[in-house]
mmCIF file of the protein (N, C-alpha, C, O) and its ligand, coordinates in Angstrom:
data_MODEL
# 
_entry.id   MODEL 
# 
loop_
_entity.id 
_entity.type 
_entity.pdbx_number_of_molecules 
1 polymer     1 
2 non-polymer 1 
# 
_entity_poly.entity_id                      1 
_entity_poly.type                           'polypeptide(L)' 
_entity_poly.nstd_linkage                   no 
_entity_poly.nstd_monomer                   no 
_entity_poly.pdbx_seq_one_letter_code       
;(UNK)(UNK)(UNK)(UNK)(UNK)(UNK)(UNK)(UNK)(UNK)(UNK)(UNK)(UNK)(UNK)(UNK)(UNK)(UNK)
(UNK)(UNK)(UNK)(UNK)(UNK)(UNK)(UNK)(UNK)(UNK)(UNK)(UNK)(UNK)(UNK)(UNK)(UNK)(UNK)
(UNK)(UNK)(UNK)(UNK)(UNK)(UNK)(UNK)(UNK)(UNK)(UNK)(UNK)(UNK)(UNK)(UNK)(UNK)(UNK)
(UNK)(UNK)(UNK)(UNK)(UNK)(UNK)
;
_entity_poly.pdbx_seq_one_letter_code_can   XXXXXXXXXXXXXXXXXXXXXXXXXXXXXXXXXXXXXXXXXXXXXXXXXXXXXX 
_entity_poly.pdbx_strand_id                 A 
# 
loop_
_entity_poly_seq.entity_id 
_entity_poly_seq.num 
_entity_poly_seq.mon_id 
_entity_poly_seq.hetero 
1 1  UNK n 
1 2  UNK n 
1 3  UNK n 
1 4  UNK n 
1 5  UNK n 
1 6  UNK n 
1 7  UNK n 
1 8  UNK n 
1 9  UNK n 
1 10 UNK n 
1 11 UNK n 
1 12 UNK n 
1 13 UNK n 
1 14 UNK n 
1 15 UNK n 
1 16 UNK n 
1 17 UNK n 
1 18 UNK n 
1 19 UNK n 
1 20 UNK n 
1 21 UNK n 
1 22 UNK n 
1 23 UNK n 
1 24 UNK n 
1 25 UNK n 
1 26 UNK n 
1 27 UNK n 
1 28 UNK n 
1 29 UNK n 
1 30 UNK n 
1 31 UNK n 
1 32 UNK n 
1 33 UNK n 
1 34 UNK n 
1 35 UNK n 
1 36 UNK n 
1 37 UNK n 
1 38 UNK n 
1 39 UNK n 
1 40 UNK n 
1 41 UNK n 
1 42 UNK n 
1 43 UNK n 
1 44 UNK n 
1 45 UNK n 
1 46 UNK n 
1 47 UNK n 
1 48 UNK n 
1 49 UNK n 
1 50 UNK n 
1 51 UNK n 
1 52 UNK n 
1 53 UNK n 
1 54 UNK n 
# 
loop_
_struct_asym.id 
_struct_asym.entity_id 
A 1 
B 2 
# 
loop_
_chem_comp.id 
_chem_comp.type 
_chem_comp.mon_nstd_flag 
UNK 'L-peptide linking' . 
ZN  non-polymer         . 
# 
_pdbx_entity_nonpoly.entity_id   2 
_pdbx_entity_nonpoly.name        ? 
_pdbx_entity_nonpoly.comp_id     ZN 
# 
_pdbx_nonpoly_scheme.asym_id         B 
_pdbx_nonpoly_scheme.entity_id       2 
_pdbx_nonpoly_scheme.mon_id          ZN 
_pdbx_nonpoly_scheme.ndb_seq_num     1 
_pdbx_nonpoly_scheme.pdb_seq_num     101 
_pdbx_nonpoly_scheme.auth_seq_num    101 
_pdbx_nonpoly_scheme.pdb_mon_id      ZN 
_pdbx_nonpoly_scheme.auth_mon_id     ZN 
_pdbx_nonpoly_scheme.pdb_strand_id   A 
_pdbx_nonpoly_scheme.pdb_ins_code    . 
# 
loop_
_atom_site.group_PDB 
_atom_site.id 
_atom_site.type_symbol 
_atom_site.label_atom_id 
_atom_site.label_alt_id 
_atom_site.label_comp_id 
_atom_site.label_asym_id 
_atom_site.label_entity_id 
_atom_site.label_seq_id 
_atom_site.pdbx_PDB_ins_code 
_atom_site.Cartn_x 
_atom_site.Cartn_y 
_atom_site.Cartn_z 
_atom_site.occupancy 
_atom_site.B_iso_or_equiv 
_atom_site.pdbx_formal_charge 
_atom_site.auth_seq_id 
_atom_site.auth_comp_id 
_atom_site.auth_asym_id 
_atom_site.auth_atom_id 
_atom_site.pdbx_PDB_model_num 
ATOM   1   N  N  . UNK A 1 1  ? -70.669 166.761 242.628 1.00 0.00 ? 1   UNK A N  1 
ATOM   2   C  CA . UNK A 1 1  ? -70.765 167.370 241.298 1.00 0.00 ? 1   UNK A CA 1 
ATOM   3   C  C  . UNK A 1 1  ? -72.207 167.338 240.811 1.00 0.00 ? 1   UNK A C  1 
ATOM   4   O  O  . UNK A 1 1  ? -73.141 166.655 241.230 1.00 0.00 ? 1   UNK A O  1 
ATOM   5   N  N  . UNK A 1 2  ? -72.169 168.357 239.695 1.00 0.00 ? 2   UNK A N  1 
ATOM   6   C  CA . UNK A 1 2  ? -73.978 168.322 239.389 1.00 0.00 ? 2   UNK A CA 1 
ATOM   7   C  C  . UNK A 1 2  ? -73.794 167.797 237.890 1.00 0.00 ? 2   UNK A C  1 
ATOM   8   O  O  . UNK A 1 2  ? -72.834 167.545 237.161 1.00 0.00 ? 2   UNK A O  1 
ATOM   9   N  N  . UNK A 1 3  ? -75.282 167.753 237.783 1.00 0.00 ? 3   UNK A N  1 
ATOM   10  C  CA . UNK A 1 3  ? -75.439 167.344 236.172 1.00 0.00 ? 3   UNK A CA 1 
ATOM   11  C  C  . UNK A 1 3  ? -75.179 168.378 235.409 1.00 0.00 ? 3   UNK A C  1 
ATOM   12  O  O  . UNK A 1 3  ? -75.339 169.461 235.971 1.00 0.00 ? 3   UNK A O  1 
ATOM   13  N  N  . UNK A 1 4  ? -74.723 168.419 233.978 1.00 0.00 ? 4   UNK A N  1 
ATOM   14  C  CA . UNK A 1 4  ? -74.212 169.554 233.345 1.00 0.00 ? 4   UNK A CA 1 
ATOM   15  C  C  . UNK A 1 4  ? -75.698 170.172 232.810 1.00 0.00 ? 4   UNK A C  1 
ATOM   16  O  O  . UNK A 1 4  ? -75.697 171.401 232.742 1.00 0.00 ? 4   UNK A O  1 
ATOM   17  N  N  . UNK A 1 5  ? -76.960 169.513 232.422 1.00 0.00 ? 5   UNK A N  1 
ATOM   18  C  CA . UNK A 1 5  ? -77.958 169.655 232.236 1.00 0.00 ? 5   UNK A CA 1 
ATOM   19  C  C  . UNK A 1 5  ? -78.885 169.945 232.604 1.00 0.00 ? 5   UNK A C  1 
ATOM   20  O  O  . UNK A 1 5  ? -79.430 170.917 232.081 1.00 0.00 ? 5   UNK A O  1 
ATOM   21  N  N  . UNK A 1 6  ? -79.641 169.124 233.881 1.00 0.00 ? 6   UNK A N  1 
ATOM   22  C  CA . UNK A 1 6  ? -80.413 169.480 234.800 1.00 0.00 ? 6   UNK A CA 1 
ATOM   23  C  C  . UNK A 1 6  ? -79.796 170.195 236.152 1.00 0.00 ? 6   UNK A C  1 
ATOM   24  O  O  . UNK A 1 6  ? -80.579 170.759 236.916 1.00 0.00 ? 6   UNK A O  1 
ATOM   25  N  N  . UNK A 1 7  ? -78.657 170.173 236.383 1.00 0.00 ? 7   UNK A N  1 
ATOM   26  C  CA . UNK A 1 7  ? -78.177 170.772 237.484 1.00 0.00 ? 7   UNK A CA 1 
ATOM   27  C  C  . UNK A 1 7  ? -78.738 169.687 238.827 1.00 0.00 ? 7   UNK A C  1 
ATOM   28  O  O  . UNK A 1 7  ? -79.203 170.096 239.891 1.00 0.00 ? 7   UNK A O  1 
ATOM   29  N  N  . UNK A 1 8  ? -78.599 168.640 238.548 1.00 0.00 ? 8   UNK A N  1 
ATOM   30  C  CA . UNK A 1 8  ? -78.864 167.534 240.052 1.00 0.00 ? 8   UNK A CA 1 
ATOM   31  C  C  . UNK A 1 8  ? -77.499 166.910 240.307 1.00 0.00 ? 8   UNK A C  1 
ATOM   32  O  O  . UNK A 1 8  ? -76.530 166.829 239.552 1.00 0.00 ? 8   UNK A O  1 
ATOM   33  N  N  . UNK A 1 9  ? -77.659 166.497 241.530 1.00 0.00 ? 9   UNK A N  1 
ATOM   34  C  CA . UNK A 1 9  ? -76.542 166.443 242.262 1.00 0.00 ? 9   UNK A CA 1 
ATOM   35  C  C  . UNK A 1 9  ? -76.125 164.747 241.749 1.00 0.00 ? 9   UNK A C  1 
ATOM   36  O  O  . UNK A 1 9  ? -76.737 163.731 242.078 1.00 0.00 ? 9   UNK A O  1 
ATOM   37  N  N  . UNK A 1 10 ? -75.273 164.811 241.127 1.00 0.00 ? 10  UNK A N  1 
ATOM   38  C  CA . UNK A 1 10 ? -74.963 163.255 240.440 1.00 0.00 ? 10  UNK A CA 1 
ATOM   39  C  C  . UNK A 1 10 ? -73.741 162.633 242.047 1.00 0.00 ? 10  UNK A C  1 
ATOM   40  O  O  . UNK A 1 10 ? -72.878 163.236 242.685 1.00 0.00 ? 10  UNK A O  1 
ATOM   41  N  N  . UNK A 1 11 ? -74.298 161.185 242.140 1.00 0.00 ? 11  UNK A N  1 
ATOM   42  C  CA . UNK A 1 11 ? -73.255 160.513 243.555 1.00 0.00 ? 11  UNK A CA 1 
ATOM   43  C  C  . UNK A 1 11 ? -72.133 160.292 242.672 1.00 0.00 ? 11  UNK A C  1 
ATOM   44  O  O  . UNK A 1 11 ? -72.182 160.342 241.443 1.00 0.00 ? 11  UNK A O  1 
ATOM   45  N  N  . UNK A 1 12 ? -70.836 159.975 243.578 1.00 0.00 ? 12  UNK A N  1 
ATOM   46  C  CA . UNK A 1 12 ? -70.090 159.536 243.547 1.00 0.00 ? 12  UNK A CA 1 
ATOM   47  C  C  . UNK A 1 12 ? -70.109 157.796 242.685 1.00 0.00 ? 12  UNK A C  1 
ATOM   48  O  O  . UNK A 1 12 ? -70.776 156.854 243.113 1.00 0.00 ? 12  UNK A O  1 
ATOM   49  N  N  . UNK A 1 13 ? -69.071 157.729 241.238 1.00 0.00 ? 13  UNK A N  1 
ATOM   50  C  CA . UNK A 1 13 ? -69.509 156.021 240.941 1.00 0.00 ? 13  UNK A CA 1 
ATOM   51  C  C  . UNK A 1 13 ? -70.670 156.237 240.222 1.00 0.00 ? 13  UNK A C  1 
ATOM   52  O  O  . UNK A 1 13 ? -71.088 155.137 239.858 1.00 0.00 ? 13  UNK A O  1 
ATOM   53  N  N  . UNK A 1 14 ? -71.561 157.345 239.754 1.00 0.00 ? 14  UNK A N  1 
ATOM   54  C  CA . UNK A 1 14 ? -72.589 157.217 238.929 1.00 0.00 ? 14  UNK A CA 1 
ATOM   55  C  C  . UNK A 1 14 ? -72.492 158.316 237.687 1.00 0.00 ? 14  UNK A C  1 
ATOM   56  O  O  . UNK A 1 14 ? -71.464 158.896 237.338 1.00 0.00 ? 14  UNK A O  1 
ATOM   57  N  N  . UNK A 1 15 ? -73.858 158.465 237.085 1.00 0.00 ? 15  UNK A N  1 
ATOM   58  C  CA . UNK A 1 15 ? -73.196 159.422 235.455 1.00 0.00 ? 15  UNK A CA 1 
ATOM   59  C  C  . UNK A 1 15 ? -72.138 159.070 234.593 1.00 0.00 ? 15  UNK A C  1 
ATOM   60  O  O  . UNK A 1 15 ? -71.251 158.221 234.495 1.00 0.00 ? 15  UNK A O  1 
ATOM   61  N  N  . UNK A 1 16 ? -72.550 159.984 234.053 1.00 0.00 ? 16  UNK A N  1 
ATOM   62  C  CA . UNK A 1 16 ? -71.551 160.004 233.029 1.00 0.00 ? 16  UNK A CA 1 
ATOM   63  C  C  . UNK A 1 16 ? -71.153 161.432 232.632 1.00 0.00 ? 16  UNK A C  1 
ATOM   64  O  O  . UNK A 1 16 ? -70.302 161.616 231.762 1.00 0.00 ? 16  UNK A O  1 
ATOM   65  N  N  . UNK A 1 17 ? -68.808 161.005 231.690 1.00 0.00 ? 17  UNK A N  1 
ATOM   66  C  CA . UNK A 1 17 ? -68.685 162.226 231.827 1.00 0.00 ? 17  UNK A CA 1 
ATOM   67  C  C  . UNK A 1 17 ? -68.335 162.685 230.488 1.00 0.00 ? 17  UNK A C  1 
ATOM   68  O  O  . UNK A 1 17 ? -67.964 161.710 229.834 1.00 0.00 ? 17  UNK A O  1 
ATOM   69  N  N  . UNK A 1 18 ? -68.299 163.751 229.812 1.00 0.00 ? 18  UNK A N  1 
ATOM   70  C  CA . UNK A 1 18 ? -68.142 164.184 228.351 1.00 0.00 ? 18  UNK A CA 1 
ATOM   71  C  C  . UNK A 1 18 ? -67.478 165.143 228.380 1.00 0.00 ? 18  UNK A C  1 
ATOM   72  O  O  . UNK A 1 18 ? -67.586 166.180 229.035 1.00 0.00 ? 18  UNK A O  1 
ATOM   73  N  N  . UNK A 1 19 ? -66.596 164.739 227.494 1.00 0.00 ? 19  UNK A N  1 
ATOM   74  C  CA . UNK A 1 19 ? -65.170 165.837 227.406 1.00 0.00 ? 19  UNK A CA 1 
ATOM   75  C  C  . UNK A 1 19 ? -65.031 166.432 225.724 1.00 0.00 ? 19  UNK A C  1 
ATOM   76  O  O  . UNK A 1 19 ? -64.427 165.790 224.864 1.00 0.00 ? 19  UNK A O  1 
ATOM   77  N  N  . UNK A 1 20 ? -65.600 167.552 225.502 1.00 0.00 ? 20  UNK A N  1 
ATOM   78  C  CA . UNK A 1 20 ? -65.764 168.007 224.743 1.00 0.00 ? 20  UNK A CA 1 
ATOM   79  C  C  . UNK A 1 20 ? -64.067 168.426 223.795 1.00 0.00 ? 20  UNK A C  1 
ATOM   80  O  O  . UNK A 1 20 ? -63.055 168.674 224.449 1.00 0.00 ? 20  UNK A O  1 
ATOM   81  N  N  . UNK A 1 21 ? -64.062 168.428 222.423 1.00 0.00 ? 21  UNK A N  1 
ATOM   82  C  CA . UNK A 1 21 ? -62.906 168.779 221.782 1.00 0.00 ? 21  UNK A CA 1 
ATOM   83  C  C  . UNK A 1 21 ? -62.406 169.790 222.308 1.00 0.00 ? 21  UNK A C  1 
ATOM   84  O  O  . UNK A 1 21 ? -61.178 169.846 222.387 1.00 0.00 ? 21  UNK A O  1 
ATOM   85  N  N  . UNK A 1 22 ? -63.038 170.628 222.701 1.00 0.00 ? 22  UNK A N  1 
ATOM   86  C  CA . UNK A 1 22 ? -62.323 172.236 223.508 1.00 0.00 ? 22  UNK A CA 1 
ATOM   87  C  C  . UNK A 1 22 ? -61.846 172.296 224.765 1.00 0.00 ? 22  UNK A C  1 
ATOM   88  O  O  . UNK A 1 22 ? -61.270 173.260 225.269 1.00 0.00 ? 22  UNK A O  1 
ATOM   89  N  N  . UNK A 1 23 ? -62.207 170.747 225.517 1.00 0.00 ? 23  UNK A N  1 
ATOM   90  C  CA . UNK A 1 23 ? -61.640 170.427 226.596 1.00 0.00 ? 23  UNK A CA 1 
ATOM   91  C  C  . UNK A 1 23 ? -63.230 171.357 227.809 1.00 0.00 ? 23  UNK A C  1 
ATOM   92  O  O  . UNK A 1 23 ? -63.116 171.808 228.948 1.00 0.00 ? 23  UNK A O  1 
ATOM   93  N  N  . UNK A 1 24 ? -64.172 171.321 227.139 1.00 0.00 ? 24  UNK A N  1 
ATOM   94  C  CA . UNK A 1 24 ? -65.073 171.618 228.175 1.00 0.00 ? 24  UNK A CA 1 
ATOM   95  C  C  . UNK A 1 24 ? -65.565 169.895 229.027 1.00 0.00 ? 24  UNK A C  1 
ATOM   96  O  O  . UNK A 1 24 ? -65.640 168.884 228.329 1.00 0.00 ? 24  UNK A O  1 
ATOM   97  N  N  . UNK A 1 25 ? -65.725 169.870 229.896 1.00 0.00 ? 25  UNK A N  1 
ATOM   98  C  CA . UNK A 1 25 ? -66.135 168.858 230.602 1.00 0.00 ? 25  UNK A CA 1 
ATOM   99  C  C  . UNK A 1 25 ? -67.307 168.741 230.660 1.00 0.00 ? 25  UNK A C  1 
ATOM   100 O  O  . UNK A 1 25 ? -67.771 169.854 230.413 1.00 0.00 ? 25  UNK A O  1 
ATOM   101 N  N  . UNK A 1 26 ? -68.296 167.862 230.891 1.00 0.00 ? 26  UNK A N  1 
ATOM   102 C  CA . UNK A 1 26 ? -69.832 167.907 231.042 1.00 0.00 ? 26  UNK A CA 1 
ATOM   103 C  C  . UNK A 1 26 ? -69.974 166.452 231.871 1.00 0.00 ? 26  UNK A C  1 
ATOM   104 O  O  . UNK A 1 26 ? -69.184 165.507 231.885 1.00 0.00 ? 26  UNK A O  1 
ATOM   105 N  N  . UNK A 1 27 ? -71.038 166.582 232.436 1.00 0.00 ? 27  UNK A N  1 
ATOM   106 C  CA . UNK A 1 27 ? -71.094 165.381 233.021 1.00 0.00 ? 27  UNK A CA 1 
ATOM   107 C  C  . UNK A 1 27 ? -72.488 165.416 233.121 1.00 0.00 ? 27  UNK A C  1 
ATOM   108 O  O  . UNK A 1 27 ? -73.274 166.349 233.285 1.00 0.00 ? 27  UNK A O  1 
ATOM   109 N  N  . UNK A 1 28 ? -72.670 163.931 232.959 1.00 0.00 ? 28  UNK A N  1 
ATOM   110 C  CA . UNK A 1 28 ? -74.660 163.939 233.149 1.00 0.00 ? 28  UNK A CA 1 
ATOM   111 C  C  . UNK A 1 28 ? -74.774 162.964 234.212 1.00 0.00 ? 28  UNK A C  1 
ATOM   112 O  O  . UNK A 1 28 ? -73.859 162.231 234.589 1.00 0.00 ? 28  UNK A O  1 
ATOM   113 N  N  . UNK A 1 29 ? -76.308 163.008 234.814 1.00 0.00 ? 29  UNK A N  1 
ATOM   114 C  CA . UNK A 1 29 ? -76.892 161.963 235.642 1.00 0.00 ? 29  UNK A CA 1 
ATOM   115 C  C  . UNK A 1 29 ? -77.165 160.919 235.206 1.00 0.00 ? 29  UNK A C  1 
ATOM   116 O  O  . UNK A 1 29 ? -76.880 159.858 235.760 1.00 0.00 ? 29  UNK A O  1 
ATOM   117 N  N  . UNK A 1 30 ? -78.001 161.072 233.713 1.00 0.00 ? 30  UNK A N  1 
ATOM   118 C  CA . UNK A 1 30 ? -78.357 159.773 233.598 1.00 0.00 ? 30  UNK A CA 1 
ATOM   119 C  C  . UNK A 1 30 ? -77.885 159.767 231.828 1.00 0.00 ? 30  UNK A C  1 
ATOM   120 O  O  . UNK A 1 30 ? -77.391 160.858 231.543 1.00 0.00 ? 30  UNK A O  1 
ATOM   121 N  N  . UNK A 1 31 ? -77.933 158.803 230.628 1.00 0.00 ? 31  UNK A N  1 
ATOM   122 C  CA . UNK A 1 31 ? -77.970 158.805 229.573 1.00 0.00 ? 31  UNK A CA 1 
ATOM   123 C  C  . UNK A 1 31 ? -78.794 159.904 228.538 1.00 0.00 ? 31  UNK A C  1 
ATOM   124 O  O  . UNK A 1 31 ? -78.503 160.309 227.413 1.00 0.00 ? 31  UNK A O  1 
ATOM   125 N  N  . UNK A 1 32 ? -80.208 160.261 229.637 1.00 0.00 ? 32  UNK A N  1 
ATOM   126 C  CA . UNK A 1 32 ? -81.262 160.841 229.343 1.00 0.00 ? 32  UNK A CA 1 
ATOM   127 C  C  . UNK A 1 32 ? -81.109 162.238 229.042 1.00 0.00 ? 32  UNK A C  1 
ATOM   128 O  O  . UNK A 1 32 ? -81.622 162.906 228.144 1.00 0.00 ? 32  UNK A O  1 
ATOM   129 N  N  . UNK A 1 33 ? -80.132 162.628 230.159 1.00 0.00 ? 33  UNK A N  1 
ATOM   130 C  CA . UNK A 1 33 ? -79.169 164.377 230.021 1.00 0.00 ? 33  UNK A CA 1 
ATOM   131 C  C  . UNK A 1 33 ? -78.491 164.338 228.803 1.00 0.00 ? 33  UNK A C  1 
ATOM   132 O  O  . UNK A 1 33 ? -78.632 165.131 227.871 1.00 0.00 ? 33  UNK A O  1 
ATOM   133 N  N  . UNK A 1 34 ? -77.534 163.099 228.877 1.00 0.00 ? 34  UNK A N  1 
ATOM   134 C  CA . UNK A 1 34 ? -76.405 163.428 227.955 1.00 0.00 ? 34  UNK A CA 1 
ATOM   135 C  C  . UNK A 1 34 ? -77.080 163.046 226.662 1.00 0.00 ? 34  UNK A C  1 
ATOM   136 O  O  . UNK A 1 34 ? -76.163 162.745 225.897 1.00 0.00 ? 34  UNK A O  1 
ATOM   137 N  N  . UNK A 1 35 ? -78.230 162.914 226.050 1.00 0.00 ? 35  UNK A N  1 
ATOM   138 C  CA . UNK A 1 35 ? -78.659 162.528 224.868 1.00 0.00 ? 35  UNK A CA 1 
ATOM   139 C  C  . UNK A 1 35 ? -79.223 164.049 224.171 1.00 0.00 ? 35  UNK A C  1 
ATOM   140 O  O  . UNK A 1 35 ? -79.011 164.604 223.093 1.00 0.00 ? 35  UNK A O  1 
ATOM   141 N  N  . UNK A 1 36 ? -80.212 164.461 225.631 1.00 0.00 ? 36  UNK A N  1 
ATOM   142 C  CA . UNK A 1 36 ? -81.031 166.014 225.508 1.00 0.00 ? 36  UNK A CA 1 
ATOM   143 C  C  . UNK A 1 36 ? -79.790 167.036 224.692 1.00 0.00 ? 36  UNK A C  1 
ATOM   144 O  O  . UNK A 1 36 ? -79.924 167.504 223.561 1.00 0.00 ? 36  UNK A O  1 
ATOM   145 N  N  . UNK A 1 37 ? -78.491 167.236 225.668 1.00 0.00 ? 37  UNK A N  1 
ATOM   146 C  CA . UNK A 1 37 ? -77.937 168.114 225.919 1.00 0.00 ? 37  UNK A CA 1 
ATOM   147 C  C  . UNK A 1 37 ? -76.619 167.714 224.336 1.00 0.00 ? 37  UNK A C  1 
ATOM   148 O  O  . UNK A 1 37 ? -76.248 168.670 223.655 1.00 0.00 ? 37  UNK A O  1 
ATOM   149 N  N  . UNK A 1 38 ? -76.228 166.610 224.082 1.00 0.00 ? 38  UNK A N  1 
ATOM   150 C  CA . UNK A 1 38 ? -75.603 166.269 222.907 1.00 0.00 ? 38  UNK A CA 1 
ATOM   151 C  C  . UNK A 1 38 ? -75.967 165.728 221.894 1.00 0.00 ? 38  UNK A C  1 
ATOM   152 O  O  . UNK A 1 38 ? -75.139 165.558 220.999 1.00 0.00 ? 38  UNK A O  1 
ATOM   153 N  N  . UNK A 1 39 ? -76.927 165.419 221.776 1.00 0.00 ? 39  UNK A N  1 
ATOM   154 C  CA . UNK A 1 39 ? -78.121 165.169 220.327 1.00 0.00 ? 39  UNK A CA 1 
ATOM   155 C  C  . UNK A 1 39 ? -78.779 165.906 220.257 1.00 0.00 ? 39  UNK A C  1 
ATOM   156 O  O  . UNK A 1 39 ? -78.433 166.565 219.276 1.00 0.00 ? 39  UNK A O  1 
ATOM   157 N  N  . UNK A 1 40 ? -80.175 166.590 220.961 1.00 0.00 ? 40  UNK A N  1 
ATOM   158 C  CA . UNK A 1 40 ? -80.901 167.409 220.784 1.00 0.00 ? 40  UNK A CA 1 
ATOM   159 C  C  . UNK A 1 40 ? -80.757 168.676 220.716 1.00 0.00 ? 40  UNK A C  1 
ATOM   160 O  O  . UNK A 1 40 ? -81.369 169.556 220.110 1.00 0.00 ? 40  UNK A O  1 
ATOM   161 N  N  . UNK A 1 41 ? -79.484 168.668 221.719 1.00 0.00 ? 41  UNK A N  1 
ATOM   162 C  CA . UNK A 1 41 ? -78.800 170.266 221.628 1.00 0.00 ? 41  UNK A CA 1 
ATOM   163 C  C  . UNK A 1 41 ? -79.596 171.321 222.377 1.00 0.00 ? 41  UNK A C  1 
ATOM   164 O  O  . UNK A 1 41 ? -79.533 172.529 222.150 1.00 0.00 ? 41  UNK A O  1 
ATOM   165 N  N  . UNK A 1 42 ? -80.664 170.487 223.675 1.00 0.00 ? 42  UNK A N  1 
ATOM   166 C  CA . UNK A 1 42 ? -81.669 171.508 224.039 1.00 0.00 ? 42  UNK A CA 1 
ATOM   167 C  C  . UNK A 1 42 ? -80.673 172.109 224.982 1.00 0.00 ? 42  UNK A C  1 
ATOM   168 O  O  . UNK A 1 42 ? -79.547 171.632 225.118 1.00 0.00 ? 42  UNK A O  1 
ATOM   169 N  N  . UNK A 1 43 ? -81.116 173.198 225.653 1.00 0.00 ? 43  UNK A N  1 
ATOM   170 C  CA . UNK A 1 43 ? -80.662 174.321 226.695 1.00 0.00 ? 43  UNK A CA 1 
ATOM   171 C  C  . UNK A 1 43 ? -80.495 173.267 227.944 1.00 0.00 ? 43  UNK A C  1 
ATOM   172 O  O  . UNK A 1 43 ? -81.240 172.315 228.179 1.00 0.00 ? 43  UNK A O  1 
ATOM   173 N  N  . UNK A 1 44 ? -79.285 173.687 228.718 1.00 0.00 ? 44  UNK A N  1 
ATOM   174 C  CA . UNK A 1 44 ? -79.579 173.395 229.943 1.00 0.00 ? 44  UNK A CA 1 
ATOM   175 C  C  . UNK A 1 44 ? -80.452 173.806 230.999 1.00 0.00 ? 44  UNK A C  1 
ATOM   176 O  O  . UNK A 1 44 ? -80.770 174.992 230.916 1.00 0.00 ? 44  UNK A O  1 
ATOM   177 N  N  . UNK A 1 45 ? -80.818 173.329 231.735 1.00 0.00 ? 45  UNK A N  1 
ATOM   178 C  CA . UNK A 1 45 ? -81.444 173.822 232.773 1.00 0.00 ? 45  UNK A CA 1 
ATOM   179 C  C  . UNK A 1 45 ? -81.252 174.403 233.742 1.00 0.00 ? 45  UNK A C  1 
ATOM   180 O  O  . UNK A 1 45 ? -81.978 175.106 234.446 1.00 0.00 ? 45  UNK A O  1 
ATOM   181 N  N  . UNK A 1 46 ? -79.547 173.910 233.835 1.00 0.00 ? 46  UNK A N  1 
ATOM   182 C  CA . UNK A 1 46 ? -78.929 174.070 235.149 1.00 0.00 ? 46  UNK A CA 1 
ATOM   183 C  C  . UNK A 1 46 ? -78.069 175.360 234.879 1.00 0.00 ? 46  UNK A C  1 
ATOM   184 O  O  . UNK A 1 46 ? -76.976 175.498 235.428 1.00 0.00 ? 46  UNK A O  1 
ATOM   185 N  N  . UNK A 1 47 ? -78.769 176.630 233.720 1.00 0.00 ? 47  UNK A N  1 
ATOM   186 C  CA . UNK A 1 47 ? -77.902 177.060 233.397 1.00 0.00 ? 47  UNK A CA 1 
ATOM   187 C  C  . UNK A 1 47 ? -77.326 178.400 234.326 1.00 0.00 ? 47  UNK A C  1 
ATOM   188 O  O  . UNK A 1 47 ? -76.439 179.146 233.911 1.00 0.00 ? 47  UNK A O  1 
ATOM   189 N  N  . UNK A 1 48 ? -77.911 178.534 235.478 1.00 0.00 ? 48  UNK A N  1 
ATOM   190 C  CA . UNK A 1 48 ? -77.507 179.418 236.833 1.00 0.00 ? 48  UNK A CA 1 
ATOM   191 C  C  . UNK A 1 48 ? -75.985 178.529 236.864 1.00 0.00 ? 48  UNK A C  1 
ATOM   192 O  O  . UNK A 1 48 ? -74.876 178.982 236.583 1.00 0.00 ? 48  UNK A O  1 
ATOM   193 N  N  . UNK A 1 49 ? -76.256 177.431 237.205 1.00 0.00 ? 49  UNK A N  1 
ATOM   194 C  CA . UNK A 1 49 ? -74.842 176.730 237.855 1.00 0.00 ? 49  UNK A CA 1 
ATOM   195 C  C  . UNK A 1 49 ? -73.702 176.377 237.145 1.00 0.00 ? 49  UNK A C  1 
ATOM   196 O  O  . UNK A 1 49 ? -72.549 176.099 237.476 1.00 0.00 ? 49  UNK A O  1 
ATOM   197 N  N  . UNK A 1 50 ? -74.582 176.492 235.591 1.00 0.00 ? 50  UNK A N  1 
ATOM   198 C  CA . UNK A 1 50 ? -73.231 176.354 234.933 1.00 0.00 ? 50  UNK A CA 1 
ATOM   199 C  C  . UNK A 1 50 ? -72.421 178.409 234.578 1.00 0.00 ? 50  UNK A C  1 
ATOM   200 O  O  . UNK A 1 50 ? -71.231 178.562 234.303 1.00 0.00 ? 50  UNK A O  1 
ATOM   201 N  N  . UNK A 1 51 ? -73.066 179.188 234.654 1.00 0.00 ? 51  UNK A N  1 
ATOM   202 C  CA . UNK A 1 51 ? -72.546 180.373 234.467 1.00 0.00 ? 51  UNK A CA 1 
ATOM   203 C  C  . UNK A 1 51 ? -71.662 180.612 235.703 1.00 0.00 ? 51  UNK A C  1 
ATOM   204 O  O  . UNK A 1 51 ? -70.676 181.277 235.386 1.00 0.00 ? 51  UNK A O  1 
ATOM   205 N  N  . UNK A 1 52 ? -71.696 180.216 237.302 1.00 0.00 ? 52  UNK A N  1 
ATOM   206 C  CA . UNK A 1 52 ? -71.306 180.665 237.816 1.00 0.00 ? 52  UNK A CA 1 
ATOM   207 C  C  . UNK A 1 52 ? -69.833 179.635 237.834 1.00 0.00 ? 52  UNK A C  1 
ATOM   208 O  O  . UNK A 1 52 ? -68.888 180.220 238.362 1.00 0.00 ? 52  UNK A O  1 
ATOM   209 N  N  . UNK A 1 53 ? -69.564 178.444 237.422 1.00 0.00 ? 53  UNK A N  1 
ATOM   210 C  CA . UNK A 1 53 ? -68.479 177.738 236.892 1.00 0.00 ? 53  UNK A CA 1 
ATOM   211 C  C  . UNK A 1 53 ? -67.503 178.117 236.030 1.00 0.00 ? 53  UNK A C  1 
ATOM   212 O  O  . UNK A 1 53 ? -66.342 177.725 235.913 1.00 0.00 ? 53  UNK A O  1 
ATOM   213 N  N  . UNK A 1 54 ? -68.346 179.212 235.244 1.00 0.00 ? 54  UNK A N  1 
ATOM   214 C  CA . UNK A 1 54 ? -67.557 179.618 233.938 1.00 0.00 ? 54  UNK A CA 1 
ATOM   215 C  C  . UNK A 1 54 ? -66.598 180.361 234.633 1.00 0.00 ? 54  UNK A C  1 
ATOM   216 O  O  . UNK A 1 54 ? -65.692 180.926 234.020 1.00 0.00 ? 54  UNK A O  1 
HETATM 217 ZN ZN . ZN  B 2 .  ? -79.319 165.302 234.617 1.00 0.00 2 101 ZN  A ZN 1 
# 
């Protein structure tokens, strides 16, 4: 699986995962994603990989 943010390849047993009220899933690599991407609200990066998910 990738990061929902940067689009890196998160291992197995690591990240973290965020389950949004709408039932979207997100998952980050490190705290550092999931802070950018749910506090700051910046753009993903990974956003090729997340369109082709949709
Ligand atoms: Zn990341």
């Amino acid at each position: 699986m990738r990061c929902s943010f940067c689009g890196k390849n998160i291992q197995k047993g690591t990240g973290k995962m965020y389950v949004q009220k709408s039932g979207k899933i997100y998952r980050f690599c490190s705290s550092k994603c999931e802070k950018n991407m749910l506090v700051l609200k910046r753009k993903p990066k990974a956003k090729k990989t997340l369109k082709s998910e949709e």
